[in-house]
C-alpha positions as CSV (number, residue, x, y, z in Angstrom):
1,X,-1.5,26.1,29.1
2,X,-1.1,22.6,29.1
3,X,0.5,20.6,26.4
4,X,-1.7,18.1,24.4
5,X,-0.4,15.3,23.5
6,X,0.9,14.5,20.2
7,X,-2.0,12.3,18.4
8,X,0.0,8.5,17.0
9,X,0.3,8.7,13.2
10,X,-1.7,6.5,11.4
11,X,0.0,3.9,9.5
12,X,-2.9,3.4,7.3
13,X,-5.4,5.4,6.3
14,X,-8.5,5.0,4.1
15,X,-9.1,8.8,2.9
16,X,-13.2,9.2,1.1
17,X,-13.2,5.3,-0.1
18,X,-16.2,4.6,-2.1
19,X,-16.8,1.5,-3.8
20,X,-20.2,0.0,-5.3
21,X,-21.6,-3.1,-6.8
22,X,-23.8,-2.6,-9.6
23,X,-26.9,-0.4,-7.8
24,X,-25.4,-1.4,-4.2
25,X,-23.0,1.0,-2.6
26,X,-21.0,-0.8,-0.3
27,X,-18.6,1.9,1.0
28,X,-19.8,5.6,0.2
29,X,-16.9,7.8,1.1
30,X,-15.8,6.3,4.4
31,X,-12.5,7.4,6.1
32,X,-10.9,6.0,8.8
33,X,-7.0,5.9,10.1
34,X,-5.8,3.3,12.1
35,X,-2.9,4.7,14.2
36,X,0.2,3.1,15.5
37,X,0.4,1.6,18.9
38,X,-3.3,1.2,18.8
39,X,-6.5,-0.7,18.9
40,X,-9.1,0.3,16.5
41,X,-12.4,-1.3,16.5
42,X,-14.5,-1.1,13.5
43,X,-18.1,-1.4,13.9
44,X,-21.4,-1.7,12.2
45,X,-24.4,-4.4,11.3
46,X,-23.8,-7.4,8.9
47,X,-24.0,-5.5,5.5
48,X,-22.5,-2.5,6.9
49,X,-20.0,-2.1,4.9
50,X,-17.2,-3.3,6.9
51,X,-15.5,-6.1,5.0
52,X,-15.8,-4.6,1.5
53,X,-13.5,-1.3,3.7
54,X,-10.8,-4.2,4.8
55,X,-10.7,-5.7,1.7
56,X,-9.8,-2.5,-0.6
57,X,-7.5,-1.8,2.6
58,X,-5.6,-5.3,2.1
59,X,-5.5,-5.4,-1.9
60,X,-8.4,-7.6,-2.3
61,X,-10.8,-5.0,-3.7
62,X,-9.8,-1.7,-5.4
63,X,-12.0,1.8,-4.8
64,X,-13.6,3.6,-7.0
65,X,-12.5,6.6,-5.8
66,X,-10.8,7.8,-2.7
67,X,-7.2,6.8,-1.6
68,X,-5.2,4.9,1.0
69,X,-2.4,6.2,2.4
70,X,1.0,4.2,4.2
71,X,2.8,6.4,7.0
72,X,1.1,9.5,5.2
73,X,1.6,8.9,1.8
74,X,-0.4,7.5,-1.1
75,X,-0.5,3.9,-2.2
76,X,-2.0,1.4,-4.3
77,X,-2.0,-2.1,-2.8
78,X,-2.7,-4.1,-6.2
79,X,-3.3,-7.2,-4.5
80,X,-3.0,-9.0,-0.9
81,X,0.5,-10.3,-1.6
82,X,1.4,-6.1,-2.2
83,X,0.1,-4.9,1.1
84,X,1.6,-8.2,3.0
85,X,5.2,-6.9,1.5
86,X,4.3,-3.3,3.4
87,X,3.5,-4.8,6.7
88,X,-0.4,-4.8,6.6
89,X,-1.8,-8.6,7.7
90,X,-5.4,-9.5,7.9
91,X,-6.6,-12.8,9.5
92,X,-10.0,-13.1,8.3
93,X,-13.4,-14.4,9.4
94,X,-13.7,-17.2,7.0
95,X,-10.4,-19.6,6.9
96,X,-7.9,-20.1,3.9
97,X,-6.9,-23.6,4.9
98,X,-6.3,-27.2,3.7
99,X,-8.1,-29.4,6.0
100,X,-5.8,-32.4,4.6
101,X,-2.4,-30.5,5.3
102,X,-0.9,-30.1,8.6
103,X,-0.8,-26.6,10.2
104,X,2.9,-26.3,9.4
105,X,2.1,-26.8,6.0
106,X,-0.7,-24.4,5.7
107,X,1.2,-21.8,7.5
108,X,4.3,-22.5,4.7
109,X,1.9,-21.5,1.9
110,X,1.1,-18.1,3.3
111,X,4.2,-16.8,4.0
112,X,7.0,-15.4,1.2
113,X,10.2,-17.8,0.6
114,X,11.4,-21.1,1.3
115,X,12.1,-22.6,4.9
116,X,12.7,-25.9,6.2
117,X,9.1,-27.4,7.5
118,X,11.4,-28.5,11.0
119,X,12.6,-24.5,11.3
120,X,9.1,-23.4,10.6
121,X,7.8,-25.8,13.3
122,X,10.2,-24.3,15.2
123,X,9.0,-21.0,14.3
124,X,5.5,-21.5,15.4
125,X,6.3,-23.5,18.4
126,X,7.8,-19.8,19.8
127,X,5.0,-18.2,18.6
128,X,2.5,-20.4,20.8
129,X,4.5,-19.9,23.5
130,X,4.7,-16.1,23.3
131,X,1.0,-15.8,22.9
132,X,-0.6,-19.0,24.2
133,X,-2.5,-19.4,21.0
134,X,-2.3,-23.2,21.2
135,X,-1.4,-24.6,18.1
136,X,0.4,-28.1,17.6
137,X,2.9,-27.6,14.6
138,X,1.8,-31.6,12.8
139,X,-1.6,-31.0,13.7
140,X,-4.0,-32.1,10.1
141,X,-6.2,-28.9,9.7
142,X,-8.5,-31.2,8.8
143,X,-8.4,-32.5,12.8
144,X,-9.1,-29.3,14.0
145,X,-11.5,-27.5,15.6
146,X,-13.1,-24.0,13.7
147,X,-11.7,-22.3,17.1
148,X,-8.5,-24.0,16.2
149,X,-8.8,-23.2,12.8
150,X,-8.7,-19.9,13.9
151,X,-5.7,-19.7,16.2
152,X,-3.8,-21.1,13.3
153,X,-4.8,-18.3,10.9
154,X,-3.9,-16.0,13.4
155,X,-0.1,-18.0,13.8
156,X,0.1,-17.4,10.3
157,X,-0.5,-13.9,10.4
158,X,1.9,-13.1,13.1
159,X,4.6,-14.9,11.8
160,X,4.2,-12.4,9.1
161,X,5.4,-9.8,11.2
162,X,3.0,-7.3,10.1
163,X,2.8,-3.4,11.4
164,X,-0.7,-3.3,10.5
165,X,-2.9,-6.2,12.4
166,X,-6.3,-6.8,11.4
167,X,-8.5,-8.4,12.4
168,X,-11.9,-10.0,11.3
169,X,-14.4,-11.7,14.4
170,X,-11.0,-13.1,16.1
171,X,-12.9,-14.4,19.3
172,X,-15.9,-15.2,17.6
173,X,-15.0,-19.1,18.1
174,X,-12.9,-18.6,21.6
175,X,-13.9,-19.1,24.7
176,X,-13.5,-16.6,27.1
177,X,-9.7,-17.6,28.4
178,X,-8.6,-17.6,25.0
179,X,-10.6,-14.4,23.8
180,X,-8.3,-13.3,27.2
181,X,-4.7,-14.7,25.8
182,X,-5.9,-13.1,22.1
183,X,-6.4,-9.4,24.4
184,X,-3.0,-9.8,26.1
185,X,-1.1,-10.7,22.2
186,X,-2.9,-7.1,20.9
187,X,-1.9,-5.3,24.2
188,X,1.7,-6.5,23.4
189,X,1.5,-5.6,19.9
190,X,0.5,-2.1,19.8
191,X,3.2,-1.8,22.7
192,X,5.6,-2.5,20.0
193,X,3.8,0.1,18.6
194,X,2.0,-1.8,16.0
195,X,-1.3,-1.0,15.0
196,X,-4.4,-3.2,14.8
197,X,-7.8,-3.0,13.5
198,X,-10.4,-4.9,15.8
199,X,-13.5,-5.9,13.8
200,X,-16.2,-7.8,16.2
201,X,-19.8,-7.8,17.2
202,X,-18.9,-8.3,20.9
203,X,-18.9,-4.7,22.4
204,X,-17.9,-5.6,25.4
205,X,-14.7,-7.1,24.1
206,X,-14.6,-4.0,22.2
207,X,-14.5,-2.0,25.2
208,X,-12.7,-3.3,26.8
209,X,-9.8,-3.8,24.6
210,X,-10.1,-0.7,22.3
211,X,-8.5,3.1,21.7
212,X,-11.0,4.1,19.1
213,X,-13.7,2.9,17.2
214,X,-15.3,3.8,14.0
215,X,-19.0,3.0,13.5
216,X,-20.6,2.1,9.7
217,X,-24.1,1.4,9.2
218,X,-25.1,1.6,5.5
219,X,-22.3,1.6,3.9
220,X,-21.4,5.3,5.4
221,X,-19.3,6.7,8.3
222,X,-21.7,7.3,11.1
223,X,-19.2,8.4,14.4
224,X,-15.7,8.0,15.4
225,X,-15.8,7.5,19.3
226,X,-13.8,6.3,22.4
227,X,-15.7,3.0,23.2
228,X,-14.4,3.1,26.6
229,X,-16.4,6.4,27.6
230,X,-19.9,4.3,25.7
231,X,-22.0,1.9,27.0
232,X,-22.8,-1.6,25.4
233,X,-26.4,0.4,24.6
234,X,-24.8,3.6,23.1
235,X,-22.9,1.7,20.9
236,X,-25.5,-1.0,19.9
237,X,-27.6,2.2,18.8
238,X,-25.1,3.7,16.6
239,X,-24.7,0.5,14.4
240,X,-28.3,-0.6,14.1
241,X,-29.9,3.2,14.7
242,X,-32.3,1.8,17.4
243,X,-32.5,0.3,20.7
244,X,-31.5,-3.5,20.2
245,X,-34.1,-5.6,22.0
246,X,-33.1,-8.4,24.3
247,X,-34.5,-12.0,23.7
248,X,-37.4,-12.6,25.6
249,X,-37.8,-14.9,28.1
250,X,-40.5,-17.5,27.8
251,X,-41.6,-18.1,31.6
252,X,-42.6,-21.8,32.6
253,X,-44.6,-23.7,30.0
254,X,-45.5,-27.3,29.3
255,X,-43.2,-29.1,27.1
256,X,-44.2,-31.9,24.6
257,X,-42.9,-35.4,23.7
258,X,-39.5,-35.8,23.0
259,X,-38.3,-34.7,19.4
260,X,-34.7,-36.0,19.8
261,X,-33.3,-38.9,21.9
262,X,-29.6,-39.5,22.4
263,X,-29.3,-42.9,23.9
264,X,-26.1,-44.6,25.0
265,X,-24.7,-42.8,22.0
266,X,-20.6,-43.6,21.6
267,X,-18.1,-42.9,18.6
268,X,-15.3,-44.3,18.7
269,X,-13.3,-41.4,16.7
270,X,-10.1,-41.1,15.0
271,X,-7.7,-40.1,17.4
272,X,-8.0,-36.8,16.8
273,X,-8.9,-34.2,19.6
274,X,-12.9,-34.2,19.7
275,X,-13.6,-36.7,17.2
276,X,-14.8,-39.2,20.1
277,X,-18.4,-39.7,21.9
278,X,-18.4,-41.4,25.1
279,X,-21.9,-42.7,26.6
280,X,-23.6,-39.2,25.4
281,X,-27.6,-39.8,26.3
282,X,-30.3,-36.8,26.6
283,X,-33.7,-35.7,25.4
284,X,-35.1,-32.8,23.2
285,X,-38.6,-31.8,24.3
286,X,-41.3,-30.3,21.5
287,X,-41.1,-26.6,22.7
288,X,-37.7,-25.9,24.6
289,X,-34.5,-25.1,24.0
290,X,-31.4,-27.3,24.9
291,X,-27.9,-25.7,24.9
292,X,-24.6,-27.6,25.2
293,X,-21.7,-25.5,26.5
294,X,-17.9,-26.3,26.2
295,X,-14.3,-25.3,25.1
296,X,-14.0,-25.6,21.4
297,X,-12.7,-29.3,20.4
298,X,-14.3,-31.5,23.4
299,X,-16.6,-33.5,21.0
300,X,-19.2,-31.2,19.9
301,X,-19.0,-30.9,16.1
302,X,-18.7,-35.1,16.2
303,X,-21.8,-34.7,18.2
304,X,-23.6,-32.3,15.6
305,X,-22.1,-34.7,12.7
306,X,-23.6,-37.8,14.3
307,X,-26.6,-36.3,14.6
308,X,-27.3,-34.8,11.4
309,X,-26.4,-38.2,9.8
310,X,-23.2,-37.6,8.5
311,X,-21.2,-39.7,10.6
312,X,-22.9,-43.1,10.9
313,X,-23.6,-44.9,13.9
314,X,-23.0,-48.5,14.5
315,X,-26.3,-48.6,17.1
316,X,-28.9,-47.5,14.8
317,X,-31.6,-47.0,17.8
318,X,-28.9,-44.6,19.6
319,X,-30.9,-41.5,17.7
320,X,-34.5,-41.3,17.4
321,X,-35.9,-38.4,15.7
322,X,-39.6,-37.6,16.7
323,X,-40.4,-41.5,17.4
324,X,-38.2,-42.8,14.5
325,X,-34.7,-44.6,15.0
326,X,-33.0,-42.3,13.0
327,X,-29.5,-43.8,13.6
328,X,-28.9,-45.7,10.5
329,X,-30.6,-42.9,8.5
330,X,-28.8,-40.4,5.7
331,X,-29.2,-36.1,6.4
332,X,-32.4,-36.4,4.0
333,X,-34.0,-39.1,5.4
334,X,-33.8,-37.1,8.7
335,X,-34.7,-34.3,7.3
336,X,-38.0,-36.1,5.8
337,X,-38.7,-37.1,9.2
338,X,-38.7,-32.9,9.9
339,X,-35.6,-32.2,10.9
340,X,-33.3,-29.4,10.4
341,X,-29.7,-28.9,11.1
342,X,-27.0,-26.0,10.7
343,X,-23.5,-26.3,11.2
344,X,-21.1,-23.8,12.2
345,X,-18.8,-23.3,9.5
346,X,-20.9,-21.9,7.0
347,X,-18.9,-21.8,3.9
348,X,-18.1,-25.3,2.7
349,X,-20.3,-27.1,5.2
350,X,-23.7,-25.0,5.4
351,X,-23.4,-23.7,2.3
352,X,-21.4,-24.0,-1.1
353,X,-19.7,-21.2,-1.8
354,X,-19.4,-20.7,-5.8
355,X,-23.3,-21.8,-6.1
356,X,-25.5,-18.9,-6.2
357,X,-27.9,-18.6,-3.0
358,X,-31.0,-19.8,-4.5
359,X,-29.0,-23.3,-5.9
360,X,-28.1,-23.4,-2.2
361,X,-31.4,-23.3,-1.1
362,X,-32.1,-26.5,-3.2
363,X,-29.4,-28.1,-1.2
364,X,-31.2,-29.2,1.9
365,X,-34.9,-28.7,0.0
366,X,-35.0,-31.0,-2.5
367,X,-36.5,-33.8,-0.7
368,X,-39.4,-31.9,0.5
369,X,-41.2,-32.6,-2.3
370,X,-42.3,-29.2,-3.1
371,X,-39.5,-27.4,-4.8
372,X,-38.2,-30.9,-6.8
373,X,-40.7,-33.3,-8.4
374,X,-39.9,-36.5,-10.8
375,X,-36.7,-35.4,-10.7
376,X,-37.5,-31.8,-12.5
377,X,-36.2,-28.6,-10.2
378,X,-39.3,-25.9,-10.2
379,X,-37.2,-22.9,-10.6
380,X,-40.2,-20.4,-9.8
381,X,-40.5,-22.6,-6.6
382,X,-37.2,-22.4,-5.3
383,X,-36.8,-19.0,-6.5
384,X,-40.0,-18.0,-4.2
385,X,-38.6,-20.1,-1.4
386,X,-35.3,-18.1,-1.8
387,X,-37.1,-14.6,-1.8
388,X,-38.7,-16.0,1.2
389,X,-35.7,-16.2,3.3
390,X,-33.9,-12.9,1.9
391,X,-37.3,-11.3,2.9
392,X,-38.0,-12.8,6.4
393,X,-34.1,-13.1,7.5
394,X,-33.3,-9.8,6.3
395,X,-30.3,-11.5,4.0
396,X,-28.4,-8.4,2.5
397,X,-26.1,-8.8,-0.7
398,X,-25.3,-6.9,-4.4
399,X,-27.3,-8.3,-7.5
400,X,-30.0,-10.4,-8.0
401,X,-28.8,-14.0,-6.8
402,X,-25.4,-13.9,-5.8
403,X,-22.8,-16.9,-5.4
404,X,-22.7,-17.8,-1.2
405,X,-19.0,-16.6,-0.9
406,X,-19.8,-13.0,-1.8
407,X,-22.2,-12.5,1.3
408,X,-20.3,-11.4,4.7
409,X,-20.9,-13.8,7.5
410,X,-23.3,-12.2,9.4
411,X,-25.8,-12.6,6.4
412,X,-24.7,-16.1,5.0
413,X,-25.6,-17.2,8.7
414,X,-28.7,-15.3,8.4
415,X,-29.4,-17.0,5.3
416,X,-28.7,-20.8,6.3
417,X,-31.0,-20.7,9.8
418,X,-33.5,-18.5,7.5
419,X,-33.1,-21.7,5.3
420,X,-33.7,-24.6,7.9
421,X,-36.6,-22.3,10.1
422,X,-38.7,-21.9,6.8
423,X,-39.1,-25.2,6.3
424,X,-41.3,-25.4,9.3
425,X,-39.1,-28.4,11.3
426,X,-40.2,-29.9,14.5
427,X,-36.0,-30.8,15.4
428,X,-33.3,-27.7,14.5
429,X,-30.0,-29.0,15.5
430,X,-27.8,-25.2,15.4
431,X,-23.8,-25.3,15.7
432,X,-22.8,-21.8,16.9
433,X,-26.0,-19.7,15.9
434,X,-24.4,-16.2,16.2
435,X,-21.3,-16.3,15.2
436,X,-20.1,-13.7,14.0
437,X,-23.1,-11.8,13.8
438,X,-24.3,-8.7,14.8
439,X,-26.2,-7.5,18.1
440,X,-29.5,-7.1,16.1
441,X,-29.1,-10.1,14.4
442,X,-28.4,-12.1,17.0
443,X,-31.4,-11.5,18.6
444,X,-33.6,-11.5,15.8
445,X,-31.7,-15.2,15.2
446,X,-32.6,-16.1,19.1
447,X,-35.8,-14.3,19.1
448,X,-36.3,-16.6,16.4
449,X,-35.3,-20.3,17.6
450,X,-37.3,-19.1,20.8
451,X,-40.9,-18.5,18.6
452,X,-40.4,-21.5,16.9
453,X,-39.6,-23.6,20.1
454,X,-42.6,-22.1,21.2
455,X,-44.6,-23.5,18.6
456,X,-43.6,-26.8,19.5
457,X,-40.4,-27.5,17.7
458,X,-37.3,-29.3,19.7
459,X,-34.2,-26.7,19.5
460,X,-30.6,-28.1,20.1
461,X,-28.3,-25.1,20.2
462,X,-24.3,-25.9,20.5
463,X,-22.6,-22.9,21.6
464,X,-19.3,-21.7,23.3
465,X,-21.0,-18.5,24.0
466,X,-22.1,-19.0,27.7
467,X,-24.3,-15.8,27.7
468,X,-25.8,-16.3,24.8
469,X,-27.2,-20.0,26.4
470,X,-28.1,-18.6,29.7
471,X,-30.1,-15.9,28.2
472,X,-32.1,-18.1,26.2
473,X,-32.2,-21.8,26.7
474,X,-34.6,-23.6,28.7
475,X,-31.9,-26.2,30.1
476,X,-27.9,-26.6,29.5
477,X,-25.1,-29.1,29.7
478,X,-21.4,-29.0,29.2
479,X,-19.4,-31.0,26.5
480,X,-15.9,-32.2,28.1
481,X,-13.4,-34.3,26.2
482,X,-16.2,-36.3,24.7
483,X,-18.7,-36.8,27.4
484,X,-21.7,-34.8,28.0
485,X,-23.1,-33.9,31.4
486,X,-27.0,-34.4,32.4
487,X,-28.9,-31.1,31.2
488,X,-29.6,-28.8,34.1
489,X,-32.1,-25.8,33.9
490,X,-30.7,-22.7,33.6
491,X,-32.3,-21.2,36.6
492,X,-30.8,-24.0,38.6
493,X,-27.2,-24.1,37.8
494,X,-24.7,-21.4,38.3
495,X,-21.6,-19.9,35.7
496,X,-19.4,-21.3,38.1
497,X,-20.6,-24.7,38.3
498,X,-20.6,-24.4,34.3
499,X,-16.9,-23.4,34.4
500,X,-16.0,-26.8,35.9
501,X,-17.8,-29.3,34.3
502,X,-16.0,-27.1,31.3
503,X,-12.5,-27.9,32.8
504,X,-13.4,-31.5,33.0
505,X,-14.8,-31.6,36.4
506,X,-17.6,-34.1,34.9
507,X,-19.0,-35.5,38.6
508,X,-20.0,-31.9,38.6
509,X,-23.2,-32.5,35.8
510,X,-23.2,-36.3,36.6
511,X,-22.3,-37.8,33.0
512,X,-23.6,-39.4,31.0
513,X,-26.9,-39.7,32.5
514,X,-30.6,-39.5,31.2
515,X,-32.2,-35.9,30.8
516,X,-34.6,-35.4,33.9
């Protein structure tokens, strides 16, 4: 008889955790162990039930009932700074940073003790060499890119030395070479016989890159499986319960007038990586789809900023929104002139986080004239507008009308394009669409753009996930260190020819010249 071998031990274990919200039960008796020197993925739709697990596994939230145990025995982890002193570290989906402190700085905060700022630098600087995470020590957050962002949170973490790794939608804003340099820091660290909890939406990363995964849907344990013997579809099925349609493509149709014109549009920037425009020009039709591809910091959220109107312009007939120089106009006026815009960091930029979702709704509504009139908010308005979007986006929270930051991200994205769709725009400018969002929502949120494209709005998506523009936009075009290369169709171009012109090879697009 052969002899099996011995299973890891789990480091941490969540034994029957059940934890509810008022009517809502968010976790009803869910287990799961996550074993040294592996990767565990955790799985399930937004609303699942996956980040109200992590949090009562980090200190953040406390169970109802049910226990967690540490190397087999029972603990209480009273708060985050509790279960950081045992070795368990969590880099999360939404950011704890200080945009005006440097990275240094930030990282100085979340770590126990005093050190030097020059032997901390130092400390990071070893850190990005090891694991190629690409973080420049005097950096201002602020300066930074949200896939920067990320890579810092992540330093942080690590410098933390934790046994217990987990993590929240890490590759959610990497591209794919850095997604790769994240794999090979996980494959070293459960060599070291760490363990790390994988939490993504991207089944083929979690595939690829996991031991074990453990599937919620509902707020309830659904399977315990070895994602490497599943299929993207098996998987997909045991989160949502269904097959997960794919977004359909539209076949050849005529396109309108142009809804948005970029025209010799230039920023000059402020030194920072990605804050400069150089030359940028193209053209939105009524009733397709646009993507722009690139590596995270090139110059697209200066491009989505410009647009929307926060950043002004000096040229004032570089934008024209639906026949109107829009250049010299505020993010209301635009948005008078029907046009929508969502950017990708939803907390703090899409949405505020301590206002309750309805208030949030008001943001970017109340110069429709419907829901605000001589100055007096019509609550039962906006409340029906609110409904509206939970109902039609599928937005899944506790309570009546939460505050933004209790939603996960999945749903808070849900909510903001559910927001900016409803108001029937002819221009939706979207920063990074799916992030962090399911399978089923992701298509549902594509599936989406693509109807409402097809009725004759002009849809700018920004992505830096390539599949997700090649499955569904009508024409692309790379953002490189500022410049912009002419918009191609996607049935004429090639992932190849996309890679280079996202290295920098710009002669391969042509910059800088007019849509066709």
């Amino acid at each position: 008889m052969e002899d099996v071998p011995e299973r890891p031990r789990a480091l941490l274990e969540a034994v029957k955790l059940t934890k509810k919200f008022g009517s809502l039960v968010a976790n009803d008796q869910v287990s799961l162990a996550i074993r040294a020197g592996e990767t565990h993925a955790l799985l399930g739709e937004n609303g699942a039930g996956k980040s109200t697990l992590v949090k009562m596994m980090c200190g953040l939230l406390q169970a109802d009932s049910g226990e967690l145990l540490y190397e087999g025995t029972p603990i209480v982890f009273h708060d985050p700074a509790s279960s950081r002193a045992k070795g368990v570290g969590v880099v999360f989906q939404h950011f704890a940073l200080f945009d005006a402190m440097t990275v240094v700085e930030n990282v100085a905060l979340g770590l126990p003790g005093h050190q030097p700022l020059p032997v901390l630098a130092a400390r990071i600087d070893d850190c990005v060499r090891r694991y190629g995470l690409g973080v420049e020590p005097y950096r201002r957050v602020g300066e930074l890119s949200v896939g920067e962002r990320q890579r810092v949170e992540i330093v942080r973490c690590l410098l933390g030395d934790p046994r217990v790794l987990i993590l929240d939608e890490p590759t959610s804003v990497l591209t794919p070479d850095e997604s790769e340099n994240l794999f090979r820091t996980v494959d070293l660290l459960t060599d070291e016989g760490r363990a790390v909890l994988f939490i993504s939406h991207k089944l083929d990363e979690v595939r690829r890159l996991c031991h074990r995964a453990t599937v919620l849907r509902g707020g309830r344990f659904i399977a315990e499986v070895d994602p490497q013997q599943e299929t993207f579809g098996s998987l997909a099925r045991l989160m949502v319960g269904a097959d997960v349609p794919r977004t359909p493509r539209v076949t050849a149709h005529a396109l309108g007038a142009p809804r948005l014109l970029a025209l010799h549009l230039n920023v000059a920037g402020d030194g920072s990586r990605g804050s400069t425009l150089r030359d940028i020009n193209f053209e939105v039709h009524a009733g397709e789809i646009l993507g722009i591809a690139g590596v995270a910091g090139n110059g697209q959220t200066a491009l989505f900023d410009v647009l929307s109107g926060e950043t002004e312009v000096t040229d004032h007939e570089s934008i024209v929104i639906d026949g109107e120089m829009a250049g010299g106009l505020s993010p209301t006026q635009r948005r008078a002139l029907g046009a929508g815009f969502v950017p990708e960091e939803r907390l703090g930029h899409a949405a505020a986080p301590d206002m309750r979702l309805s208030d949030n709704v008001l943001l970017t509504t109340h110069g429709d004239g419907h829901i605000v009139k001589a100055g007096i908010i019509r609550r039962a308005t906006l409340f029906g507008r609110f409904q509206e979007i939970v109902k039609g986006f599928d937005v899944r929270f506790g309570g009546k009308d939460p505050k933004a930051r209790r939603l996960s991200g999945g749903n808070m994205q849900k909510f903001v394009i559910g927001r900016e769709v409803l108001r029937n725009p002819v221009l939706i400018v979207v920063d990074q669409p799916t992030w962090g969002v399911d399978a089923a929502a992701a298509a549902f949120i594509r599936t989406t753009l693509r109807e409402h494209a097809a009725q004759g709005c002009a849809v700018l998506v920004i992505s830096q996930d390539l599949d997700e523009l090649l499955e569904f936009a009508d024409r692309i075009a790379v953002m490189s260190e500022g410049r912009l290369t002419t918009p191609v169709p996607v049935a004429g171009t090639s992932r190849e020819a996309i890679g280079l012109a996202m290295g920098g090879a710009h002669h391969a697009g042509g910059e800088g010249s007019h849509a066709a």
